[in-house]
C-alpha positions in Angstrom: 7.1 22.2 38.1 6.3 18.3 37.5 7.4 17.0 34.4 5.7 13.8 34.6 6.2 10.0 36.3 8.9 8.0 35.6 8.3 4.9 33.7 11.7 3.4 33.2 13.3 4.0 36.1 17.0 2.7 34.9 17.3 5.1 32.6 17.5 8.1 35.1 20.9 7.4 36.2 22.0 10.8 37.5 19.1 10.3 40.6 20.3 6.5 41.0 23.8 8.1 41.4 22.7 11.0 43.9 20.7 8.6 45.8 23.9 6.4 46.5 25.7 9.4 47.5 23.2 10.4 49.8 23.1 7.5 51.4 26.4 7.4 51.8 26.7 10.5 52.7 24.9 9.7 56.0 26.9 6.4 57.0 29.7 8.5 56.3 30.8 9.4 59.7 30.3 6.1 61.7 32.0 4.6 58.4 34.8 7.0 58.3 35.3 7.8 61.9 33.7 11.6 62.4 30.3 10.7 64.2 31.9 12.1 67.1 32.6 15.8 65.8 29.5 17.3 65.6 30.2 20.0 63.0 31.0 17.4 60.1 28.4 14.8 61.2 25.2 16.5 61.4 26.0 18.0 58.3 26.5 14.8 56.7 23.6 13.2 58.3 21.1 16.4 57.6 22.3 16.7 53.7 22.4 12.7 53.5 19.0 12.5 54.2 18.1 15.5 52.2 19.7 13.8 49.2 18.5 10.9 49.3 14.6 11.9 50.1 14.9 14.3 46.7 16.5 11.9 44.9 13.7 9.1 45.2 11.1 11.8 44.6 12.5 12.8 41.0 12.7 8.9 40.4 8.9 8.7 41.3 8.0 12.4 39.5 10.5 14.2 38.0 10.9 17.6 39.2 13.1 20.5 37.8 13.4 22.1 41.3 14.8 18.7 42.9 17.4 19.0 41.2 18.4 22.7 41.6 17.9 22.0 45.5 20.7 19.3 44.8 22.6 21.3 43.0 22.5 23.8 45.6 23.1 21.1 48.0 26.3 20.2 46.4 28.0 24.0 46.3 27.1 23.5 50.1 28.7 20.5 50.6 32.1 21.8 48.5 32.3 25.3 50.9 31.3 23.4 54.2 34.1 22.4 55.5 35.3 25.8 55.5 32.3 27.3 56.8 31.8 25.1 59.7 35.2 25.3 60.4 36.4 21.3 59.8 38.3 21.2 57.0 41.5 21.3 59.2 40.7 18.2 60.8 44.0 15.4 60.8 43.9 12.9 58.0 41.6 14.9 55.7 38.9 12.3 55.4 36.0 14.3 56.9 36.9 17.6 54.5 37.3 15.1 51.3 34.3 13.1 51.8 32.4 16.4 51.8 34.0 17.9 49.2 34.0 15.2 46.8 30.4 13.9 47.5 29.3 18.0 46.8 31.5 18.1 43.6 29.8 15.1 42.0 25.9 15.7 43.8 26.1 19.3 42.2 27.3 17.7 38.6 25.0 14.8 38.3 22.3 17.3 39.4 23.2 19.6 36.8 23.5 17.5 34.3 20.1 15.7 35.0 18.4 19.2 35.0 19.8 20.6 32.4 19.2 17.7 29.9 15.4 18.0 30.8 14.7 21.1 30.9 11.4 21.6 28.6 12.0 23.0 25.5 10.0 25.0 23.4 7.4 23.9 21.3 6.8 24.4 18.0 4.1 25.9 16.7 1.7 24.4 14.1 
């Protein structure tokens, strides 16, 4: 459900954030040395992506659901390494990156959803 275009676009912080993360989330593995272990990458590269893309499109229009998708996106990113069977890996860098990145993706989300969720009206 649109909520409208975004006119000052500074003042939406939470998808600034997100969008960093997202982005970051996909250089992740050539940055932190993972690109090779399929498993960690992909996800990193798919949900980078994914991030990112909703990110800009609550910037432009402001949709609740983008940010319940990133929300989502983030509990996915905190149980993945577990899931897809990587959070064993040596060093801990992969499993962190993933878990930290989901942690604060799912909060920012949250929060940004949360604090614009319509309220009722009124009536005259």
């Amino acid at each position: 459900m649109p909520i409208g275009t975004r006119t000052n676009l500074t003042s939406y912080w939470q998808d600034w954030v997100n969008l960093v993360l997202g982005v970051w989330l996909f250089i992740a593995p050539w940055a932190l040395g993972y690109s090779g272990s399929p498993a960690p990458a992909w996800n990193s590269w798919i949900f980078g992506v994914v991030i990112a893309v909703l990110s800009i499109a609550a910037l432009v229009q402001f949709a609740l659901w983008e940010e319940w998708v990133n929300v989502v996106i983030g509990v996915w990113l905190l149980i993945s390494p577990w899931v897809l069977g990587f959070a064993a890996t040596p060093g801990g860098a992969t499993t962190w990156n993933q878990v930290v990145i989901g942690i604060v993706v799912g909060l920012v989300a949250l929060w940004d959803a949360l604090s614009h969720r319509e309220r009722p009206r009124a009536a005259a």
